[in-house]
C-alpha positions as CSV (number, residue, x, y, z in Angstrom):
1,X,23.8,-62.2,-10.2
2,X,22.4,-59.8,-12.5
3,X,18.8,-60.3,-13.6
4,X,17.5,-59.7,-17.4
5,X,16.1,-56.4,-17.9
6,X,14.6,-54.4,-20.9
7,X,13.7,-50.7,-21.1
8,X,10.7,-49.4,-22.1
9,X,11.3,-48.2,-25.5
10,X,8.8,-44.8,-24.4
11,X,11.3,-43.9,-22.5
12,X,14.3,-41.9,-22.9
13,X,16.8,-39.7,-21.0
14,X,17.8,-36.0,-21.0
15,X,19.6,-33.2,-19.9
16,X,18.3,-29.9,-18.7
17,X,21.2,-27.7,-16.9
18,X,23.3,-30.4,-14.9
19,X,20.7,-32.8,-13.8
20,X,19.8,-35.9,-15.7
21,X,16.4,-36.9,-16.4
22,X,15.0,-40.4,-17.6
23,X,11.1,-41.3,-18.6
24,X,8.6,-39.4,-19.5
25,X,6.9,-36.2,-19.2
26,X,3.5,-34.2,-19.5
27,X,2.7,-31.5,-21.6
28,X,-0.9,-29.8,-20.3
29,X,-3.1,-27.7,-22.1
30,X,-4.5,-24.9,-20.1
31,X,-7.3,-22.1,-20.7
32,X,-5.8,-19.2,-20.2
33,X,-9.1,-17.6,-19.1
34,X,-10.1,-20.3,-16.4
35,X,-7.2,-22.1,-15.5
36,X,-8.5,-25.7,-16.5
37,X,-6.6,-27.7,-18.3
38,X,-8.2,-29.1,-21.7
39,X,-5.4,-30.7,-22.9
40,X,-3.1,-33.2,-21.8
41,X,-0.4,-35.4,-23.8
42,X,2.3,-37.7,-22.7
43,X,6.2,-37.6,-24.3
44,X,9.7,-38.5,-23.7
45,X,11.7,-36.8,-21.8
46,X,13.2,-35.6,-24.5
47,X,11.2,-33.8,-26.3
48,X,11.2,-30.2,-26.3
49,X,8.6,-28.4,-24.4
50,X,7.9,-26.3,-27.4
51,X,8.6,-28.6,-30.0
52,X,4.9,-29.2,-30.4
53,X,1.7,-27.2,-30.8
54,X,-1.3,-29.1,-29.4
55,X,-5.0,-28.2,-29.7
56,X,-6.9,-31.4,-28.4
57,X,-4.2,-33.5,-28.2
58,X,-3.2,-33.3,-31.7
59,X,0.3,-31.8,-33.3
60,X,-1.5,-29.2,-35.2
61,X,0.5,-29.3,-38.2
62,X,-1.4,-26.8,-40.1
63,X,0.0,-24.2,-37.3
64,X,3.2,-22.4,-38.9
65,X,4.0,-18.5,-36.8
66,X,5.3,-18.4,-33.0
67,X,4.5,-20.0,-29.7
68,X,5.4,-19.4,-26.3
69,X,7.1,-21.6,-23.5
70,X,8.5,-20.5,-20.5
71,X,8.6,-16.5,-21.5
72,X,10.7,-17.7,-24.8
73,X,8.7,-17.4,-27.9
74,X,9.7,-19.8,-30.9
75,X,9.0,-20.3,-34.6
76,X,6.8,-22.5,-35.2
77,X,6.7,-24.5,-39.1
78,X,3.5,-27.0,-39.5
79,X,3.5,-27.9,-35.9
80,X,6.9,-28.0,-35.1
81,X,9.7,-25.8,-33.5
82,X,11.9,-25.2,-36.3
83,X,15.2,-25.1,-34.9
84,X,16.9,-24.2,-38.1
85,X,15.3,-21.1,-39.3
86,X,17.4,-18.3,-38.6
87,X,16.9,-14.3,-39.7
88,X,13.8,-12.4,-40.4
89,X,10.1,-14.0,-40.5
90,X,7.1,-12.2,-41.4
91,X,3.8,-13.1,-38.9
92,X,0.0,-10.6,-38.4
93,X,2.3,-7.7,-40.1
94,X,5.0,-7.4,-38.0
95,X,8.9,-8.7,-38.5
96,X,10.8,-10.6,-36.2
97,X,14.6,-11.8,-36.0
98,X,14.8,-15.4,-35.5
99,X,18.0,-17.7,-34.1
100,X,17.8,-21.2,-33.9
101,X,13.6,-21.2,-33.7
102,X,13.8,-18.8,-31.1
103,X,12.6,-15.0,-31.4
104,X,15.5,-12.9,-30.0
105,X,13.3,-10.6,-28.0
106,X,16.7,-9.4,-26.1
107,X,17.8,-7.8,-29.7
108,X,17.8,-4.3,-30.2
109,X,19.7,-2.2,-32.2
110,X,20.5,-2.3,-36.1
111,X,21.0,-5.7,-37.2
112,X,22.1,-7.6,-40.7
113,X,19.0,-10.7,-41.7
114,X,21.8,-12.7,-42.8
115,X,19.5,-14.2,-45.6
116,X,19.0,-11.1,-47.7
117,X,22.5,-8.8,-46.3
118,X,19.8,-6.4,-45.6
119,X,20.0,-4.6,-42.5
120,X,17.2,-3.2,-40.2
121,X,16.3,-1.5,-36.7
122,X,15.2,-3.7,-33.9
123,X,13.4,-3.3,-30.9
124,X,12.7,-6.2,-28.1
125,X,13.2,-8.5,-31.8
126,X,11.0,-7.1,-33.7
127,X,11.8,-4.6,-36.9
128,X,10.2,-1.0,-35.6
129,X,8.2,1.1,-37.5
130,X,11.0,3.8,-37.2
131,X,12.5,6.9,-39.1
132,X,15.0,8.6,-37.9
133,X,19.0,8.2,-36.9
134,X,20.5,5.4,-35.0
135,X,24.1,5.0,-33.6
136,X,25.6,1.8,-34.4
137,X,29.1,0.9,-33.8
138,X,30.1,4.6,-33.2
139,X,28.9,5.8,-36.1
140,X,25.4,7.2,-37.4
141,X,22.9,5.7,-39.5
142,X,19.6,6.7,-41.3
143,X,16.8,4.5,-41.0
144,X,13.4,4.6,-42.7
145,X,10.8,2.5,-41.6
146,X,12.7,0.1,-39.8
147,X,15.1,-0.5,-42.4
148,X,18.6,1.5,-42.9
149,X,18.2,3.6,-45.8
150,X,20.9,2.3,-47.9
151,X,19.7,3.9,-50.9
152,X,18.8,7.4,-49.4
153,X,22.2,9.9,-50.2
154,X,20.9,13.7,-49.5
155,X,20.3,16.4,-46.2
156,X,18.0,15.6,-44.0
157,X,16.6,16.7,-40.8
158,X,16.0,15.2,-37.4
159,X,15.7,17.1,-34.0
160,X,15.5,19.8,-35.6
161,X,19.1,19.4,-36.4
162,X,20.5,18.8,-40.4
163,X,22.7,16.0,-41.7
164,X,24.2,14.9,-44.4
165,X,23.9,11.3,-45.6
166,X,25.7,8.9,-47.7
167,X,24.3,6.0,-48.9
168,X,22.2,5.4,-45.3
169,X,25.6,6.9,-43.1
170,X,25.7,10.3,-42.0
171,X,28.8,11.7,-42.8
């Protein structure tokens, strides 16, 4: 005979690899300069480790710029992981390339934002402060600044070498 049984409506389930998990979990704030933990807040299992930034046990919704968890780093908009935002975001100067909330700190290389069709020179994510040539697809591009010189059509020198460019291609 079965017996009546309700589940706790706190409670859900989740998947992380192949193993199943059901209840709920702790998120603990800790100070990175002694260890203790100031911080301490209780959610189902499924949410996301990073879908939250806390500072005394509050979602601080004011928060919008990255946040790390687990050696990833994410987007963060008013609080929360913003799984949608992908391309380039603009955070304390610097430009990073974004997929599905997550900086892609494994990118490097020229890349196309696909918001503006614009493309520019990563390294570890992040657009580099870089002039000079870059090989891309077997072929040879200018960049200035970070950002392939699209515009730029003229000589120009690098390793003590001279090239001619077309429209941000050598050629």
């Amino acid at each position: 005979m079965r017996r009546a049984s309700s589940r706790d409506p706190e409670m859900h389930q989740t998947k992380k690899g192949n193993q199943w998990y059901h209840g709920m979990k702790v998120h603990a704030g800790v100070d990175a300069g002694t260890g203790f933990v100031h911080t301490i807040e209780g959610t189902a299992a499924n949410v996301s480790d990073v879908s939250m930034t806390l500072a005394g046990g509050q979602v601080q919704t004011q928060y919008t710029g990255p946040a790390e968890c687990d050696e990833e780093w994410f987007w963060i908009v008013n609080g929360i992981l913003d799984t949608t935002k992908t391309g380039l975001v603009e955070y304390d100067g610097g430009r990073f390339m974004i997929a599905a909330g997550r900086i892609l700190r494994e990118v490097n290389g020229l890349v196309m934002d696909p918001n503006k069709s614009v493309w520019y020179y990563l390294a570890n994510g992040q657009v580099a402060d870089y002039t000079g040539l870059v090989q891309f697809d077997g072929a040879w591009f200018y960049v200035i600044s970070g950002r392939l010189a699209t515009e730029y059509s003229g000589q120009m020198e690098y390793d003590g070498e001279w090239f001619t460019v077309l429209n941000g291609q050598v050629v």
